[in-house]
N, C-alpha and C positions, 0 to 999 in steps of 0.2 A: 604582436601588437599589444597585446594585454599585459606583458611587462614593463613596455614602454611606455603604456599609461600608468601603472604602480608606480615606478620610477619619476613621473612626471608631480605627480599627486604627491607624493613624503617627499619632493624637494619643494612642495612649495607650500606644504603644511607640516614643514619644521618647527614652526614658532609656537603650536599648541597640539595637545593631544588628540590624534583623529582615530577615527573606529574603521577600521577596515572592513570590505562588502567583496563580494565575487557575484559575478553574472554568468548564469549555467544557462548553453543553449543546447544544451549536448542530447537532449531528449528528446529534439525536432530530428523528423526524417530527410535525410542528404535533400529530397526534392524538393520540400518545404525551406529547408534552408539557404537553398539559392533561391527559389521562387521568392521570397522573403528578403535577399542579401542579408543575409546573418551576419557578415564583417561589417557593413556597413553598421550596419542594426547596432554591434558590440559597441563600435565606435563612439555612437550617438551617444548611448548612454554610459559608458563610462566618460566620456567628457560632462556628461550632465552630473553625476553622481562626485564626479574632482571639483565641478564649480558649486556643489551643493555641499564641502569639504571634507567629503570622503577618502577616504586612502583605498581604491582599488585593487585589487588582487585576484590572482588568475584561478579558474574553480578547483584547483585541485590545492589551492594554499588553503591553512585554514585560515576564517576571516568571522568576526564577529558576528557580522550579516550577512545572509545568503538569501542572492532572487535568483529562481529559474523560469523560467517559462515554458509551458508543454503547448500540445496539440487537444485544440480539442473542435469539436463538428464545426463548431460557430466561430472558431477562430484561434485567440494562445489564452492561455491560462496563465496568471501570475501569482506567484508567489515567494515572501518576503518569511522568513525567520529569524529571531531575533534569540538572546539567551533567554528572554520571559513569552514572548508571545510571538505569533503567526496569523498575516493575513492573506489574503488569496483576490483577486479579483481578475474579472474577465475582460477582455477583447476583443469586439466585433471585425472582422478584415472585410476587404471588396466594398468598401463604402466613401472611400477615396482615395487618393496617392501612395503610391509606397514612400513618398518621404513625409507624409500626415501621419501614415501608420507609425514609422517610427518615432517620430514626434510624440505622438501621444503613448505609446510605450516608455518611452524617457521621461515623460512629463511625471507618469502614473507609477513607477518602477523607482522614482525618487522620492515620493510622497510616500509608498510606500517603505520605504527604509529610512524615510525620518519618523514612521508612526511606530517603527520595532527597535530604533536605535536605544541602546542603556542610557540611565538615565545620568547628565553628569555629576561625577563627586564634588561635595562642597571643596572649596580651593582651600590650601593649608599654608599656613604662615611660610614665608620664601625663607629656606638657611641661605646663610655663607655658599655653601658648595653642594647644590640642588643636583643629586644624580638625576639620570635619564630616567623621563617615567615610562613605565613599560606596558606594552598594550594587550590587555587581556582577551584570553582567546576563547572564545565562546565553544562551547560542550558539543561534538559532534552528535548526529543526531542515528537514532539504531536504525540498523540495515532493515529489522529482522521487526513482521509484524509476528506475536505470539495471540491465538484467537481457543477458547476454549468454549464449550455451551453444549446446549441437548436437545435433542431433535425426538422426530420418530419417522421409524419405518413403515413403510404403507406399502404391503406386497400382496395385495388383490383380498384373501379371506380373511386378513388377520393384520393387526398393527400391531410394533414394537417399539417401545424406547431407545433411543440412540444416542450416546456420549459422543460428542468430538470434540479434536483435539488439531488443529492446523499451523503449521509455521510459514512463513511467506518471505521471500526476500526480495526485496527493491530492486526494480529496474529502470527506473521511470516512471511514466505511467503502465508499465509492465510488470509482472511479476512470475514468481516461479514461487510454489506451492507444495508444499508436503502433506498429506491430510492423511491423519488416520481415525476410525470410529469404532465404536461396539455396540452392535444389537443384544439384546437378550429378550428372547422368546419363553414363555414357561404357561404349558400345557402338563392336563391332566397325568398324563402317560409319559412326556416326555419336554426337557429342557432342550433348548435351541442357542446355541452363541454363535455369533455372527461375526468375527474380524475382518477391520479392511484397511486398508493401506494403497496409497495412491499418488502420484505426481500428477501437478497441472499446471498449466500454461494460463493467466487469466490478464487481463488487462480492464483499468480504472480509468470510468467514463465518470465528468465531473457533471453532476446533473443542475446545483444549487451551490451556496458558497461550501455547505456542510455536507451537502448528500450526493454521494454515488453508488454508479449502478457497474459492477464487477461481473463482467461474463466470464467463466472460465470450461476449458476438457480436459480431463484425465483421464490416464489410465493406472491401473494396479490390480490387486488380487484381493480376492476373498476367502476367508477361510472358515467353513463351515464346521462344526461340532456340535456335536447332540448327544444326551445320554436318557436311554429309556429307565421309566422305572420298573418295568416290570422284570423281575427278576429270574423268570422262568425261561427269557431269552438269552441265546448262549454271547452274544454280539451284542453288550447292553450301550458302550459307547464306539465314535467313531469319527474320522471327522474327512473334510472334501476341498482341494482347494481349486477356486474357478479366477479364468481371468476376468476382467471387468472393464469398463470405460464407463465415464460417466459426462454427460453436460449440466454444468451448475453453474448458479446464477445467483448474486448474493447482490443484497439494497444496505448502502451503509452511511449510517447518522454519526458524524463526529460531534458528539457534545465537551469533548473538552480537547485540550491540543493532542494528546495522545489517547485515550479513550475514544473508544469508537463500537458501537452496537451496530451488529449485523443481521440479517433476516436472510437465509439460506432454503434453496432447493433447488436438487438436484434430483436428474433421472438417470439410472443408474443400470446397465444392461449387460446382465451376466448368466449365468447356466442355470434351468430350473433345476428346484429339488422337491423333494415328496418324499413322506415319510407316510408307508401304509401298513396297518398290521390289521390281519384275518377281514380282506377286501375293506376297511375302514380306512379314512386319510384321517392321520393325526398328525401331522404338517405338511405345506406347501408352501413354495416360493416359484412364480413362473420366471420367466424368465426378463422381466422388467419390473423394478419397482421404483417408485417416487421416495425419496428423501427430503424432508423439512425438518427447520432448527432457527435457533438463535441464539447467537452467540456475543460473548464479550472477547475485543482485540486490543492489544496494547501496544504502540507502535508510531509509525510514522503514522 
């Protein structure tokens, strides 16, 4: 059906240059999307988007502008990308008709892709023999969010500094997670490094136009290493590795379209250790600690 609108749209804005858009529902869950009629839905507004003289295209063409629309507590979430700018705006449902809801989805899904459409070029003297003008195709946008910053460790007697370093890949409002970190501990007697490495499942709840709140679980391992200084022990270093899981939860401010500051913590539940020499503890980790941080992301 969404060919048949492309098709419909460039025969009948042959006579001037039009910006092509795609409409993504593909992030709504199958129940939502019949509860909703999604075909119908597509329908509505790609008719809206051809008499507002858009050239439609199916979401996997590229297209200059791209609206999808997600899930979210209070109803869909919209959003419009353009090659310079992004806006986002919400939708209440259960407040009347399913053919109001999509009305005002099509109303607001239009308006929106006329406020991120480029801006037209000044018109150029007509030649003799005016080749076809060709329609420029807007920059795909990265899968992959990259998040760097520094935390610290909190393991019951003792707090440490903590580097990380996370990759994320898009799935909607889904994502899949890479995170790795480094503790360092340093005691009188004895240095402490901490590695860890981890996968997590998280999913972006949209709070405000700018801010969300990203619950996620992992699991991965840790890897323990310490080196005593005291040199009259025969076993000065040594290292341990445990598995781990972790539940973290991250609050995030987009201040710019791709910049985005994060405020991170996570509780993090893996194998105690203790480090005692002549009945004295000169380190401990039980077997929970809390992790805080904040970080910079650069991404979708």
């Amino acid at each position: 059906m969404t060919a048949l609108f492309c098709a419909l749209s460039i025969a009948v804005l042959t006579q001037a240059p039009v910006v092509s858009v795609s409409f993504d529902l593909r992030s709504l869950p199958a129940q939502d999307y019949r509860r909703w009629d999604g075909v119908e839905l597509e329908r509505k507004v790609a008719l809206r988007l051809i008499q507002e003289g858009f050239a439609v295209v199916s979401p996997q063409s590229p297209a200059q502008l791209r609206l999808r629309a997600s899930l979210t507590p209070e109803g869909l979430w919209l959003e419009a990308t353009g090659p310079r700018q992004r806006v986002e705006q919400a939708v209440r449902v259960g407040r009347g008709s399913l053919a109001e809801l999509h009305l005002e989805v099509a109303q607001k899904l239009s308006e929106m892709a006329r406020a991120v459409q480029p801006e037209p070029e000044p018109p150029l003297p007509e030649p003799v023999l005016q080749p076809p003008a060709e329609v420029a195709v807007a920059p795909s946008r990265p899968e992959l969010d990259l998040s760097l910053g520094l935390g610290t460790l909190w393991r019951g007697p003792g707090v440490d500094p903590l580097l990380l370093l996370s990759v994320r890949r898009d799935l909607g409002a889904f994502g899949l997670d890479a995170e790795a970190g480094l503790g360092v501990s340093r005691e009188a007697a004895l240095t402490v490094f901490e590695a860890q490495g981890g996968a997590f499942f998280s999913y972006r709840l949209p709070l405000a136009e700018r801010l969300q709140l990203e619950p996620g679980a992992g699991v991965g391992l840790v890897l323990h290493a310490f080196r005593l200084q005291d040199a009259w022990v025969t076993d000065q270093t040594g290292t341990q590795v445990s598995p781990a899981g972790w539940a973290r939860m991250k609050l995030r401010w987009r201040f710019t379209e791709r910049l985005v500051a994060e405020l991170r913590v996570a509780l993090g539940l893996l194998r105690p250790v203790s480090h005692v020499s002549e009945g004295g503890t000169l380190w401990s980790r039980g077997g929970a600690r809390l992790e805080t941080g904040a970080l910079l992301s650069w991404g979708q």
